[in-house]
C-alpha positions as CSV (number, residue, x, y, z in Angstrom):
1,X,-75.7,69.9,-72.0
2,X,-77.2,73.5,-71.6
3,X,-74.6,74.8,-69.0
4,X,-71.6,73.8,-67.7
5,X,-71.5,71.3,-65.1
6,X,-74.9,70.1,-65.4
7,X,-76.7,67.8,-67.6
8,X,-80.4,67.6,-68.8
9,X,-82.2,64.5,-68.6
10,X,-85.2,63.9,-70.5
11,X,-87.8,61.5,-70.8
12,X,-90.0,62.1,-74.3
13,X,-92.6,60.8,-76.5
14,X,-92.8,59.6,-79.4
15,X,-96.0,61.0,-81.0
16,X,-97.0,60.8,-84.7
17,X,-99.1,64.3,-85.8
18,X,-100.3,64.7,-89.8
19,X,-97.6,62.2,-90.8
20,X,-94.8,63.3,-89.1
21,X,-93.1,61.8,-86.2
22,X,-92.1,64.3,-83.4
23,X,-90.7,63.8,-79.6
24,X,-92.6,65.6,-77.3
25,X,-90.8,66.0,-73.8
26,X,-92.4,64.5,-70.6
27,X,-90.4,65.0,-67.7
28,X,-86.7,66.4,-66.9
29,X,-84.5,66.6,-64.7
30,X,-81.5,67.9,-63.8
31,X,-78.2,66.8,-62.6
32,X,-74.8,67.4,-62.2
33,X,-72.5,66.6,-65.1
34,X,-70.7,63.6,-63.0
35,X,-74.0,61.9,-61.4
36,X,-73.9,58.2,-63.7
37,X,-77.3,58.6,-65.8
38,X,-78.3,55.0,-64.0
39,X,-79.5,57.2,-61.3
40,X,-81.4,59.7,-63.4
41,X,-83.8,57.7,-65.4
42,X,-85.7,55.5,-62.7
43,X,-86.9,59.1,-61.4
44,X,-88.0,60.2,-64.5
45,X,-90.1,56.8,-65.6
46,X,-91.5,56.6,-62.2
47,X,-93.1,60.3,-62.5
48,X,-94.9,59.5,-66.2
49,X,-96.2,56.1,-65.0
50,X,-97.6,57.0,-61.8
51,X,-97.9,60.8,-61.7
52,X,-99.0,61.5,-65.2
53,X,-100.8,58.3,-66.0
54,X,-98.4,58.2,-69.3
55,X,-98.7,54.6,-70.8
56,X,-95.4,54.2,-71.5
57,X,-94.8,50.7,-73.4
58,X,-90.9,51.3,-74.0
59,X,-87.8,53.2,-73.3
60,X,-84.8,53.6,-75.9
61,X,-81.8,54.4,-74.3
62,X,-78.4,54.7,-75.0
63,X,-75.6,52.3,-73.7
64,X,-74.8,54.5,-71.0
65,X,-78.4,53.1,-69.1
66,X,-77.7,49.6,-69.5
67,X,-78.1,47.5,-66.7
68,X,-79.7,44.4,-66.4
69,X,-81.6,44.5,-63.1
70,X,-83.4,47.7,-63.9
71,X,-84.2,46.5,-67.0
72,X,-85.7,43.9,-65.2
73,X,-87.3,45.9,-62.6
74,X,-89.1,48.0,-65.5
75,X,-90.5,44.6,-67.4
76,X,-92.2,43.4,-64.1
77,X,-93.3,46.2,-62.2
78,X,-94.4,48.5,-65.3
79,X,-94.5,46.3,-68.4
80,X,-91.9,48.7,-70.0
81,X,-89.5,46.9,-72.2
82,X,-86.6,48.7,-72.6
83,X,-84.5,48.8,-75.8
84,X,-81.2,49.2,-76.0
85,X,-77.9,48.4,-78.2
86,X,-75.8,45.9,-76.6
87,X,-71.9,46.6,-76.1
88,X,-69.3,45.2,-78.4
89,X,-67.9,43.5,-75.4
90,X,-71.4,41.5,-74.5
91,X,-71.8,38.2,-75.6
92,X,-75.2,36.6,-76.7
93,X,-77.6,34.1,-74.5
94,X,-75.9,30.5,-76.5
95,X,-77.6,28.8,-78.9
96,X,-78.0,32.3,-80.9
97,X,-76.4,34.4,-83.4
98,X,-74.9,37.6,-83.2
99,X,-77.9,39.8,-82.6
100,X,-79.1,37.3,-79.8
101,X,-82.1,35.4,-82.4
102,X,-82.5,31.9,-81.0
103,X,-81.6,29.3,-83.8
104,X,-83.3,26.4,-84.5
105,X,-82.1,22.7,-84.1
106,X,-80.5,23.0,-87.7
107,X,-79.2,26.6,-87.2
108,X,-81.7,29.0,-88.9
109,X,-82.8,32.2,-86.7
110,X,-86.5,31.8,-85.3
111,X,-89.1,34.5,-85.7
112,X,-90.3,36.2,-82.4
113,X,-93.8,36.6,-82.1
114,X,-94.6,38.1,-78.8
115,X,-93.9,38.4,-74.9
116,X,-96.2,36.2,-72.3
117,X,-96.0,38.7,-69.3
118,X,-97.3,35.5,-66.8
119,X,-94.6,33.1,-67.9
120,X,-92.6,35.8,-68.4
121,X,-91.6,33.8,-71.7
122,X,-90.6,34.9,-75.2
123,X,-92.9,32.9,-78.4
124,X,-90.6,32.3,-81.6
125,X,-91.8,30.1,-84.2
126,X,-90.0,28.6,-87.2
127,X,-89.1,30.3,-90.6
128,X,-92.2,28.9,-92.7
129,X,-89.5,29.5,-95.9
130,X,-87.1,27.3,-93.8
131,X,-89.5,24.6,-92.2
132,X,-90.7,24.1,-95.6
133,X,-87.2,22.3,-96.4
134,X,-86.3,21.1,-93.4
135,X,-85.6,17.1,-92.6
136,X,-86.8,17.9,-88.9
137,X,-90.1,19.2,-90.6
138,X,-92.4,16.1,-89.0
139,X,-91.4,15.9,-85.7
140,X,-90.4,19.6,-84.9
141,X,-93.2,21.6,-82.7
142,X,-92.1,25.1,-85.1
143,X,-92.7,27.1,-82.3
144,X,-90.0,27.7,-79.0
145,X,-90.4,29.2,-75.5
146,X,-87.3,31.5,-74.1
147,X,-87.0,32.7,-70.4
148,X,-86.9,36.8,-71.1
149,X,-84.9,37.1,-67.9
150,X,-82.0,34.9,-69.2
151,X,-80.7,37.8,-70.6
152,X,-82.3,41.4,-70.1
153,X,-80.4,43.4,-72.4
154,X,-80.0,41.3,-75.2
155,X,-83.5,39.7,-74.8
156,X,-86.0,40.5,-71.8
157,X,-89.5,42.1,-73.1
158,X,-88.8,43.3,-76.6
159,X,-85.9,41.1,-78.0
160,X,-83.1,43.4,-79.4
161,X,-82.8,41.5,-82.8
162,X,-86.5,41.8,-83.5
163,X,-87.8,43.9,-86.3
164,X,-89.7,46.9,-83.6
165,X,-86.4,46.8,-81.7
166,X,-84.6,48.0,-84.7
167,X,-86.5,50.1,-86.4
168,X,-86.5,51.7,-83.4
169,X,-83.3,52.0,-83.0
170,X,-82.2,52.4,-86.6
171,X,-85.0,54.7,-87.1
172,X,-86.6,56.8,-84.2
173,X,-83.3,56.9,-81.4
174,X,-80.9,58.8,-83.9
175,X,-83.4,61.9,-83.9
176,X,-83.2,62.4,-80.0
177,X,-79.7,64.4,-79.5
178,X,-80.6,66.5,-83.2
179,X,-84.1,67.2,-81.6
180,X,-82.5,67.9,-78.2
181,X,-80.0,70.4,-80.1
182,X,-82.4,72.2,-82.0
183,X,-84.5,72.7,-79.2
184,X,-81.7,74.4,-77.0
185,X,-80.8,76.6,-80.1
186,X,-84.3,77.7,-81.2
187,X,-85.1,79.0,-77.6
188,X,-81.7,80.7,-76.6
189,X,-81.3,78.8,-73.9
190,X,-77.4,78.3,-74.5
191,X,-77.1,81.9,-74.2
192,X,-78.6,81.9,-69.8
193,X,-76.1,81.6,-67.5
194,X,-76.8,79.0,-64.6
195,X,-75.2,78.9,-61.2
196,X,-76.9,76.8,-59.3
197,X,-78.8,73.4,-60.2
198,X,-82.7,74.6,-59.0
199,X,-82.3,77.7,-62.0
200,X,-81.3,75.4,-64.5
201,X,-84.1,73.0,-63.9
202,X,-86.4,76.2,-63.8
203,X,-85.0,77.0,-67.4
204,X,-85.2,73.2,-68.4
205,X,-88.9,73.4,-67.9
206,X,-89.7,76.3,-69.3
207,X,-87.8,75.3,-72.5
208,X,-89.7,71.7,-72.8
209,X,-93.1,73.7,-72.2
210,X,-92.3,75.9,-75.1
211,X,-91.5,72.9,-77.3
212,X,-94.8,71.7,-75.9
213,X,-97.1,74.4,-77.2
214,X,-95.0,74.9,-80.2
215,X,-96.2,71.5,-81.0
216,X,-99.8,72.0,-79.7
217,X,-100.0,75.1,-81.8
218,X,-99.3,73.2,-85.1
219,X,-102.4,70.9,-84.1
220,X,-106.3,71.5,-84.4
221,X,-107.0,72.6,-81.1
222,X,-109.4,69.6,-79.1
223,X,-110.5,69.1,-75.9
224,X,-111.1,66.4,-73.2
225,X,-111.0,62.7,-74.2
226,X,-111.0,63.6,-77.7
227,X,-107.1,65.0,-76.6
228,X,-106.0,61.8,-75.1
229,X,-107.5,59.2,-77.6
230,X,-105.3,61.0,-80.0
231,X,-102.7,60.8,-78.2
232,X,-102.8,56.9,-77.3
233,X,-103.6,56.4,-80.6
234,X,-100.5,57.7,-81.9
235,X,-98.6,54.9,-79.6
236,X,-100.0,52.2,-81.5
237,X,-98.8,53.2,-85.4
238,X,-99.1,50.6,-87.4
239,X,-95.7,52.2,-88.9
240,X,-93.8,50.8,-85.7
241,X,-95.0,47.7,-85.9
242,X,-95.1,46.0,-89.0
């Protein structure tokens, strides 16, 4: 929060530059501290897919964005899998444990190996440690289909028990609110006074563009496509997926 009564709403980037993982912000917006953040975010994704061309491949949020039928929305219109922490109070699709992993006939969790955007499926396969034991052994197929829809929020494009999902969550989603907080602090910002909603999104964009070219600043200046390669190679880190 930079002033009171009003909130800001960011949508950032998860960029990797000379081994260090930053967030770079994308788009803002804001809104009044008692608009529900469900209306905030579709805005916001909307802008970097279709205005700046951003290929945007998932969205950690917290709980406070959880809801199923945008979550669906996003995995069919955009192929953005969104990533989120389950409330205590949800219950997992049957047939799975805890963290929502599929079990085999015997009981032991499946491995997921991918999302078919056509069949709109989930692929798990069997434990190879565990098949290599099992009584079932001959006459099981070792690999399983799941509807993603069944359950967005526990399951949908990027399961939330898989490995990506949390290391994600686990690793990259806690530095969000210390970035957001530094950011506010380094640029004075707390120390503006807003009235009105239009000057505090004037003050929220200058402050993301200075965090911007802070960040640009630290890099070896390049130009054109060789700008952008960079950039869409930094999505696809081997670090977040293994």
């Amino acid at each position: 929060m930079y002033f009171e009564g009003y909130k800001k709403h960011t949508l950032s980037a998860l960029l990797c530059g000379r081994g260090q993982w930053r967030t770079v912000p994308l788009v803002s917006s804001v809104r009044p501290a008692n608009v529900s953040e469900q209306h905030v975010i579709d805005p916001l994704l909307r802008f970097a897919v279709k205005c700046l061309r951003w290929p945007v491949i998932f969205v950690a949020t917290d709980q406070g964005y959880i809801n199923a039928a945008r979550a669906q929305q996003w995995r069919r219109q955009w192929d953005i899998a969104q990533i989120i922490r389950p409330k205590t109070n949800m219950k997992p699709p049957s047939g799975c444990d805890s963290q929502g992993c599929p079990l085999c006939p015997l009981g032991d969790p499946l491995l997921w190996v991918d999302y078919d955007p056509y069949d709109e499926k989930l692929l798990y396969r069997g434990n190879p440690a565990a098949c290599a034991t099992c009584p079932l052994a001959g006459t099981c197929l070792k690999q399983f289909e799941y509807p993603a829809g069944q359950n967005e929020i526990f399951w949908g494009m990027v399961p939330f028990h898989s490995r990506l999902a949390q290391r994600i969550l686990h690793k990259f989603r806690p530095r969000i609110e210390p970035q957001f907080n530094l950011t506010k602090n380094k640029f004075d910002v707390t120390d503006f006074f807003i009235n009105s909603r239009h000057l505090g999104q004037v003050l929220c964009i200058a402050s993301d563009v200075l965090e911007t070219l802070e960040i640009l600043a630290q890099e070896r200046p390049q130009r054109g496509r060789e700008t952008r390669n960079a950039l869409l190679g930094d999505l696809v880190q081997l670090e977040l997926w293994d």
